[in-house]
Structure formats: C-alpha cells, structure tokens
N, C-alpha and C positions, 0 to 999 in steps of 0.2 A: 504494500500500500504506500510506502512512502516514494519509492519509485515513482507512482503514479503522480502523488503529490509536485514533487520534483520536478516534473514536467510541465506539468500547467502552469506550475508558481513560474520555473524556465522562461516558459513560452510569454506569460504576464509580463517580465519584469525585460522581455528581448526589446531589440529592435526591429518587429515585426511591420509597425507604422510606417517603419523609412523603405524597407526592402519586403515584397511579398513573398518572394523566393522565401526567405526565411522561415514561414508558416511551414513550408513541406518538412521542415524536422520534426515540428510539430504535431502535425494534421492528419489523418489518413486520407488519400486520394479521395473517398466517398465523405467524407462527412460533408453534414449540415448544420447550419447554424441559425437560428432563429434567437434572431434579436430585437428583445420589444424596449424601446426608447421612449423616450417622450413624446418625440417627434414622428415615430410611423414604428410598423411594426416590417421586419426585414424577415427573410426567409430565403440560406444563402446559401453556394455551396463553395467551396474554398477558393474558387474563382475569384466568386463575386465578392466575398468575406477581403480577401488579400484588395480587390479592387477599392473597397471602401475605405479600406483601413487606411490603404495607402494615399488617399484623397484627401481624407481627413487629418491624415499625419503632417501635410506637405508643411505646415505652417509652425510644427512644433518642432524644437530641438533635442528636445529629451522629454520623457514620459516615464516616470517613475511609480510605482504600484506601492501603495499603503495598506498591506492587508490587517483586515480588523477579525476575520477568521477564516480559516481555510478546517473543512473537515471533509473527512475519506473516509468511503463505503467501498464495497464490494464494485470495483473499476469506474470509480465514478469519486469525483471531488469537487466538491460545493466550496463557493469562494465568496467573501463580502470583501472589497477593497474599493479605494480610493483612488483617482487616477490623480497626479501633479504634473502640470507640464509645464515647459519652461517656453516661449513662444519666442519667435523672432521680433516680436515687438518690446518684448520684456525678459530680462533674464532670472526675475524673480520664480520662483514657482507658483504657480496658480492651479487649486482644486480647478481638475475638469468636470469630474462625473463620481458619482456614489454606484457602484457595480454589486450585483447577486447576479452570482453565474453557478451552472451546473453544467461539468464538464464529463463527458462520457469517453470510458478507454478503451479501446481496444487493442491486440497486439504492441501497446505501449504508446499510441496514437489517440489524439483526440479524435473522436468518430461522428459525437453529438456534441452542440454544446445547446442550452439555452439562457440566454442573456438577460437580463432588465437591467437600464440604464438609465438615470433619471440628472442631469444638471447639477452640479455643485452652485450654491449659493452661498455669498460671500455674508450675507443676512438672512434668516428664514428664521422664521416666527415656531418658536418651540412651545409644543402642546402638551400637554399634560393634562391626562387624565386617571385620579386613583378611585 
C-alpha cells in the first residue's frame, strides 16, 4: 500500500503541468479521469487530462501540493491537499485550489481517478455549526 501511496503523492507533487509526457509514469494508457470543478464537470482520458493540465499550467512556475490527508485502501488512495503556485506575475505562493481526489491503481498505475476541485479563497466566510 505504501507503494501505491508513493505514487500519487509522486505524481501530485511532479511537474506534470509543465510536460504531459510526464503523466505516462504515472497513468495507465486506459485510465479516466473525471473531474468535477467549480466550473464544469470534465470526463477525460489521459489525453485530454495531460491536454488540460498542460493549458492551465502555462502561467505557473511551480505548483506545490499541501497535503492535509492522504489515506490507502485496497489499490486505491484518497487525497485532500492544497495546490500553491507560484505565477509569473508573482513569485509569492498563492493557494490555487482545495482538492478531494480518489485515485484508483492498477499494475502500479493510476487507472481511475475522481476529482473535486473547488477555488482557494484568500477570505471565505467560516460557518459553524454545533
């Protein structure tokens, strides 16, 4: 299991944004990724996954993973992290996104993943309710 681990945390913390190619260490040839955002719901296959990545990456320099838990079942590791990136406009780090991922293994390969992604907010109104 920790194998498995190893691999996703890998694969999170690469430069996969900058170079697509680099997903194939990653990835299995067949997987799918279904990733539900803020903005629309995605449904990808390593192609398209590398295609976006790499679109969205064009403007950041570094992209660093703040994970808040990673836990592993039976070929499969569940992740909550933080994305910080560092942008060509700014060299500070800047929360990008709050991420829950479920990541599915095969042969030592991500096979499935499914995503939710939702905006880092520099202010957001904390609720509490006991």
């Amino acid at each position: 299991m920790l194998q498995e681990t190893n691999k996703v945390v890998d694969f999170l913390e690469s430069d996969y944004f900058k170079d697509s190619n680099v997903l194939n260490q990653y990835f299995h040839e067949d997987a799918i990724i279904h990733w539900r955002s803020s903005e629309a719901f995605y449904e990808l296959d390593l192609k398209g996954f590398g295609e976006l990545t790499t679109k969205m990456g064009k403007s950041f320099l570094n992209m660093t993973a703040e994970f808040h838990d990673v836990i592993t079942t039976h070929h499969s590791v569940v992740t909550h992290f933080t994305y910080f990136v560092e942008s060509i406009e700014s060299e500070e780090l800047h929360a990008l996104a709050h991420f829950m991922a479920i990541w599915k293994l095969e042969d030592d390969k991500i096979i499935k993943a499914e995503i939710m992604s939702m905006p880092a907010e520099d202010e957001i109104e904390v609720k509490k309710q006991i």
